[in-house]
N, C-alpha and C positions, 0 to 999 in steps of 0.2 A: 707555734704561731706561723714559723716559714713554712710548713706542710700545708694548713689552713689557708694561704695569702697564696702561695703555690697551685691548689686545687682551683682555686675561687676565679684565677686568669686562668684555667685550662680550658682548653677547647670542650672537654667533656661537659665543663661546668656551662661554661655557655649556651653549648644544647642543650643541656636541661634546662637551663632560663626561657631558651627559644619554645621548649618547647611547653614548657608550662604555658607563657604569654598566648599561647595559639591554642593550649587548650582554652583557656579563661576566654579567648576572644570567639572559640567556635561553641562555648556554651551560650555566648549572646546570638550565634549566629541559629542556635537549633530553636530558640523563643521565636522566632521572623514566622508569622501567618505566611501560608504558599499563598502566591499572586494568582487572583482570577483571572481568565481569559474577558478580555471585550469583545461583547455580542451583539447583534445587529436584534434589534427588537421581531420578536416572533410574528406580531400581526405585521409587519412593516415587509420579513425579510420573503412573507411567504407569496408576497404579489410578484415577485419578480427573482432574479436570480442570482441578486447580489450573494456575497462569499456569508454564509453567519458568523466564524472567528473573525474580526477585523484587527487580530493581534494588541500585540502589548507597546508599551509607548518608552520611551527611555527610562524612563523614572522607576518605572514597573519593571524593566528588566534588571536593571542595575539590582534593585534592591532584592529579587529573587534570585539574582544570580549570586550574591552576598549569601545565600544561606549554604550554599556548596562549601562543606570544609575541608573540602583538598584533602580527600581520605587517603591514605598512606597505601592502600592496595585499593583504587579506585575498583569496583565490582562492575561500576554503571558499563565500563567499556567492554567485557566481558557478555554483559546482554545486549550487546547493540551487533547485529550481522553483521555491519561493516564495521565494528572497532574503531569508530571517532572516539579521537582522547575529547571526552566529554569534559574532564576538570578544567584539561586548558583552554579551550572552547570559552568556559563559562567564567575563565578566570579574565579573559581576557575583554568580555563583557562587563565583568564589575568594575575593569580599572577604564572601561571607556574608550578601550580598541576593538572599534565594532567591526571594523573590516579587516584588520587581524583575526578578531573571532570566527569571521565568514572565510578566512584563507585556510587557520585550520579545520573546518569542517571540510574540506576540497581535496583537504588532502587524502582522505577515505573516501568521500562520498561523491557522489556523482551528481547526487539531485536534494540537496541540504532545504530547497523551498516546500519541494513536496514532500520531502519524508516528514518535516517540522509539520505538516500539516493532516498526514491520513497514518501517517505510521503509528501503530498500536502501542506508544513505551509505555503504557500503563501493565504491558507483560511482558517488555523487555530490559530495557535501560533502567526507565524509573521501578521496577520491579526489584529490580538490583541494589539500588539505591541505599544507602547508610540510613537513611531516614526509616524508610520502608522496612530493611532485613535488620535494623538494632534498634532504633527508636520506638518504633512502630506506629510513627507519623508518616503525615503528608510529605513525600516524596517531592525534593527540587523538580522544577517544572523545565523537563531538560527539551521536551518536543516544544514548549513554547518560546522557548530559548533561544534554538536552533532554528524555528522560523524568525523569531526576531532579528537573529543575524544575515538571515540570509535575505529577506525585505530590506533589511537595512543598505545592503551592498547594492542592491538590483535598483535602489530609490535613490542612490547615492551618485548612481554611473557613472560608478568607481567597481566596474565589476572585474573581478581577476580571472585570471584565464591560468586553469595549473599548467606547469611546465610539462614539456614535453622532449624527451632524447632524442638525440637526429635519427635524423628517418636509418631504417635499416633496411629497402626495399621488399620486403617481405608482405606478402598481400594475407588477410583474413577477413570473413566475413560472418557477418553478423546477421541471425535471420531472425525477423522480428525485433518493433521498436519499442518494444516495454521497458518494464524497471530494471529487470536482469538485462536483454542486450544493449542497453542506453549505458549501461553502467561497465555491462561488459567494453564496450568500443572505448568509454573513455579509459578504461585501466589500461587497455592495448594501444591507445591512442598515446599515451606517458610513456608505455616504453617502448615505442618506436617504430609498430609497425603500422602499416597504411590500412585502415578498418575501412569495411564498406557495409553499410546497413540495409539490408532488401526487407522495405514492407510490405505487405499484402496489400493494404487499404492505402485511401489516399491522405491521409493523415501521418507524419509520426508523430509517437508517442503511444501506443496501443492501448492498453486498459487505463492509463492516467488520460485520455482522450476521452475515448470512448466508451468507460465503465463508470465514472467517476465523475456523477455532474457539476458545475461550475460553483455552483452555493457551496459546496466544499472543497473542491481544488481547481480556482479558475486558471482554464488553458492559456492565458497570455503568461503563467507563471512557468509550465511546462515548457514555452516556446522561449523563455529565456536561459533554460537550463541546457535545450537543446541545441541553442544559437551556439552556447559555449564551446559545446560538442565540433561544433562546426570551427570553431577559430581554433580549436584544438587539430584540425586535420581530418573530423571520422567528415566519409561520405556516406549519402540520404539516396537510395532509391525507392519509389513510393510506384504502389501498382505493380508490385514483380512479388509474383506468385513463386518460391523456388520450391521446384519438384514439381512444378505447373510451367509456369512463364520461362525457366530455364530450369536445368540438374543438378545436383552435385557435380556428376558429372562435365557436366558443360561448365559450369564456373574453377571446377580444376583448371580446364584448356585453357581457360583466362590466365591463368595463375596464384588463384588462390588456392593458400596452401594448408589453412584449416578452416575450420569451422563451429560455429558458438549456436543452437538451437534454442530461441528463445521465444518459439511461438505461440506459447501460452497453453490455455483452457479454453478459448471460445464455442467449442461446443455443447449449448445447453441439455440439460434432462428434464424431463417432463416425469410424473407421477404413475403414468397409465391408466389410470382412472375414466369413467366412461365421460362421454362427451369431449374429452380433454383437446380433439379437433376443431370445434367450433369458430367458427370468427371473434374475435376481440378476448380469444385465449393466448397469450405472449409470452418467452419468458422472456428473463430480466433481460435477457444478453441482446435482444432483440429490441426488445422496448426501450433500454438508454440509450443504444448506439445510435436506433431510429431519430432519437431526441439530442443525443448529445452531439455526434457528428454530421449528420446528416442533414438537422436542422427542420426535424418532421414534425413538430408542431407549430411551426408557422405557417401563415395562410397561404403564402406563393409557392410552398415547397411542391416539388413532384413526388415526393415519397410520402404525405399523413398519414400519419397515427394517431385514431380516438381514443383520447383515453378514459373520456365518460366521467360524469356527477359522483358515481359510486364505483369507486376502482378497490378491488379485493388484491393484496398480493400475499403470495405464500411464501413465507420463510420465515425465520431469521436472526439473518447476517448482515452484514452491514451493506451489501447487494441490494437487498428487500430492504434495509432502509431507506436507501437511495432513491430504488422504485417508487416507496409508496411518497416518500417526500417530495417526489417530481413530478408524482402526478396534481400532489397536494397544489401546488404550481401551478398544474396545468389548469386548475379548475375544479379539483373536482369535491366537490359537498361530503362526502363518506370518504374516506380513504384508512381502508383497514390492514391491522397484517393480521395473519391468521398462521400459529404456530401452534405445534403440534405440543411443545413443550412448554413449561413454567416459564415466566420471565428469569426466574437463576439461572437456567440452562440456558438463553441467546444469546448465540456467539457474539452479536453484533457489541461495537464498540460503545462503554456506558455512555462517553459521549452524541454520539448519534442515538442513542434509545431519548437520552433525556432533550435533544432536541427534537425529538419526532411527536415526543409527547407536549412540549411547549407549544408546537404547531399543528397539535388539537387531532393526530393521528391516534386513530383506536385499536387498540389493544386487545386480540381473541385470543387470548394463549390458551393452552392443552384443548387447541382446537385442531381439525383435520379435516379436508374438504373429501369427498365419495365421491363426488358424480355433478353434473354439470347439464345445466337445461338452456336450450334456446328459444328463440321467435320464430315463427312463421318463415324468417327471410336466415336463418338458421345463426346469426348472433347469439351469443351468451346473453343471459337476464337471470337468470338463477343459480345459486350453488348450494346443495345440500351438505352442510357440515354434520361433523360427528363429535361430541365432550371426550376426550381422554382423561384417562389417571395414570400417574406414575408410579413404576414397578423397581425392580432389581434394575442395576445398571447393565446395560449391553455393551460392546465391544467399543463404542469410545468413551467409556468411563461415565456418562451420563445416564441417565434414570431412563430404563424404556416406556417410552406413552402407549398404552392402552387401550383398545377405545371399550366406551362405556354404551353398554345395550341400554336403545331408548331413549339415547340423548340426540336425536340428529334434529337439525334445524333447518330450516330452508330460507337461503338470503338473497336479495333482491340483489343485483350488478351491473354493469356495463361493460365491467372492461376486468378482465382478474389476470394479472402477471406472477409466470410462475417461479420462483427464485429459491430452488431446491437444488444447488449445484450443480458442477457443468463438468465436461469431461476434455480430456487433452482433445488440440487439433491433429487430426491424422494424417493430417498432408504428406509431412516428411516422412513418419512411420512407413506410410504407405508407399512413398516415391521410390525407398532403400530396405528391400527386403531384407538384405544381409544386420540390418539394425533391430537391434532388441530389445523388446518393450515388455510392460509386464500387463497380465492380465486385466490390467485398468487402462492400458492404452498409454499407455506414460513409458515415457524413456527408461532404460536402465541404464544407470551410470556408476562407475565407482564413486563410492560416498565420499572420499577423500578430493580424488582430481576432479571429479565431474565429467569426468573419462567414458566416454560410451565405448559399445563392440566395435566400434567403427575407429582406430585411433587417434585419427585425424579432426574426430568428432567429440565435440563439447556440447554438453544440456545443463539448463538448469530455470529456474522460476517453475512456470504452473504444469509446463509442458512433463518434466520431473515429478512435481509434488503432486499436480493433481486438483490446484486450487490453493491460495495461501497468501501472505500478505504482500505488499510494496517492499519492504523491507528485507524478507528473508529472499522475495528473488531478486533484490539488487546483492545480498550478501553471496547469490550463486554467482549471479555477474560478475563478482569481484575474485571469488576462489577459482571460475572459471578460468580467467586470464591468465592469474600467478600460475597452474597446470600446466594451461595452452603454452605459455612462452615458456616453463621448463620444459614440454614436450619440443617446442620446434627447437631449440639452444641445443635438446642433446641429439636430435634427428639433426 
């Protein structure tokens, strides 16, 4: 009986109490329905350029953030590029410490508004997920989660600013204002040294700017993540071309002593296809910037862009969704995508597909444009498409399209944007011959430090990959750094 009354107050015995209680309580938690997103009505949101997520409300977070059961080797954090302890996060959500929950997203992340909002965790985090890889249910809703904390902080102005190590005079700079060098300057900005950011454009914030129209990531959201930046120490130079407007070289003399390349993909690809020169032939990279930065479909602008009744765009991705839904905006009566491939195979996010189709965008898949007709005054008005069918897979694992003799069509247009990928900017490439790029025009870097031939020189987001999400080049921005300041510690 003393053995029995002995075991039953042990410690061991207790955990096992604890831990049965926590199973029993996370089998109520795996019955919780996932919370929907709140949407901004289709016919309402497409007159104008309101956000369509309008997020989740307290009631809704709480009770979704309750279905996370504190899994004993969280996976989610393992898919996330930047490694947010996602349980704590959401744990700290259910008990109603909203702005605790937003301090630990800050502590990894850089930009907790925007990633909660374009980041793909339907193939990272939530991909990971206990629900997803054992249940094989609907996945805690960790990206709506993460915007809810981080609206919540920005609406509260209660907003935290991460800590920062005393300065250690040590200058680096940051070229390019995207998700990787925004991300990059705040991790170098924590441990002490003085970041300085050279933009090309008159904007920061690069592709969350000007790739990324407002009805899904509006720019007063980006400008508050970058304020942060700012009370954290990084500097903003806007309009400095480097390896144009100054060198490597020349910003050496200043005193800067490494460097982070974070200037993306901006350069578009077109198809080669005949006529593909015509007027009111664009690609995407062209078309949103004109729209989103520039402010070129308004009437008083000095830079317009038509985007016509019937606007054709080609791709897609979530690029080509964007395109075709801003034209949708703009006006225009037809607004087509036109892929070459099935809807299984587009890359673009199910959320943007299933809102492009609420907002009455049509749908040519295993279709593919040849050739391209104009007017008299040499404007686009026609595109002859061609039916594919799908074959063996080719080299990205996808089914190759076909085309099919006899199927081509001729479509009526105004305005066709082309949104078939884009290639790295060659600025830098080109400004530092001794740097080594690989046959696609993109940096080489060691895959661990993000170490170019140069060693004073860090790469990483599109400039790198070549094209790729929010996410994975703020996860370059963040391994960049940890590199960088092992590199300068031991130089």
């Amino acid at each position: 009986m003393e053995d029995r009354d002995s075991y039953l107050k042990s410690e061991r015995a207790q955990q096992w109490r604890e831990d049965l209680r926590k199973k029993l309580k996370n089998k109520e938690r795996t019955q919780l329905a996932r919370v929907k997103m709140n949407e901004v009505d289709a016919h309402e949101r497409i007159q104008s350029y309101v956000e369509v997520n309008s997020g989740l409300n307290v009631e809704q977070a709480q009770k979704e953030a309750s279905r996370c059961i504190d899994c004993a080797n969280p996976t989610c954090i393992t898919g996330c590029p930047v490694e947010i302890n996602i349980p704590k996060f959401i744990k700290r959500i259910e008990q109603g410490e909203f702005l605790e929950a937003a301090k630990v997203l800050k502590e990894t992340s850089t930009l907790p508004a925007v990633c909660g909002r374009v980041c793909p965790q339907e193939k990272q985090c939530e991909a990971q997920c206990f629900y997803t890889q054992k249940l094989k249910k609907e996945p805690v809703a960790i990206g709506h989660l993460e915007r809810f904390a981080a609206d919540y902080e920005r609406e509260s102005g209660q907003i935290s600013i991460p800590e920062t190590k005393e300065k250690n005079g040590i200058q680096v700079a940051c070229i390019g204002s995207g998700p990787a060098g925004l991300t990059f300057a705040g991790e170098m900005a924590k441990k002490g040294y003085d970041v300085t950011v050279f933009e090309a454009l008159h904007e920061i914030g690069g592709v969350l700017k000007y790739g990324i129209p407002e009805f899904r990531l509006p720019n007063n959201i980006v400008d508050v993540e970058i304020d942060a930046l700012k009370k954290m120490g990084v500097k903003f130079e806007t309009n400095f071309i480097v390896g144009k407007t100054a060198t490597i070289e020349d910003l050496k003399e200043e005193g800067f002593r490494a460097f982070f390349t974070g200037s993306g993909a901006g350069l578009p690809r077109f198809m080669g296809i005949p006529g593909e020169n015509y007027i009111g032939i664009l690609s995407s990279n062209e078309y949103l910037t004109r729209i989103n930065l520039m402010h070129a479909a308004e009437q008083d602008t000095d830079t317009p862009v038509v985007s016509g009744k019937k606007v054709m765009v080609i791709g897609g991705g979530n690029t080509a969704m964007d395109s075709v839904r801003t034209a949708k905006r703009l006006g225009a009566e037809r607004a087509m995508i036109v892929y070459r491939r099935s809807m299984a195979e587009m890359p673009a996010r199910v959320e943007e597909i299933e809102h492009a189709k609420e907002e009455g965008i049509e749908f040519m898949t295993l279709t593919n444009p040849i050739e391209y007709f104009a007017d008299d005054n040499g404007r686009v008005n026609k595109v002859r498409v061609q039916k594919m069918e799908l074959r063996e897979p080719d080299a990205s694992g996808r089914r190759r399209p076909i085309p099919i003799e006899g199927s081509e069509e001729i479509i009526e247009v105004e305005t066709v944007v082309v949104s078939v990928g884009v290639s790295p900017n060659p600025i830098i490439p080109d400004s530092l011959p001794e740097l080594k790029t690989t046959k696609w025009g993109t940096i080489e870097v060691d895959q661990d430090k993000l170490q170019s031939s140069i060693p004073e020189m860090f790469a990483g987001g599109d400039i790198v990959r070549g094209g790729a999400t929010v996410i994975l080049a703020m996860g370059d921005g963040r391994r960049a750094a940890q590199s960088m300041d092992e590199y300068l510690k031991n130089k």
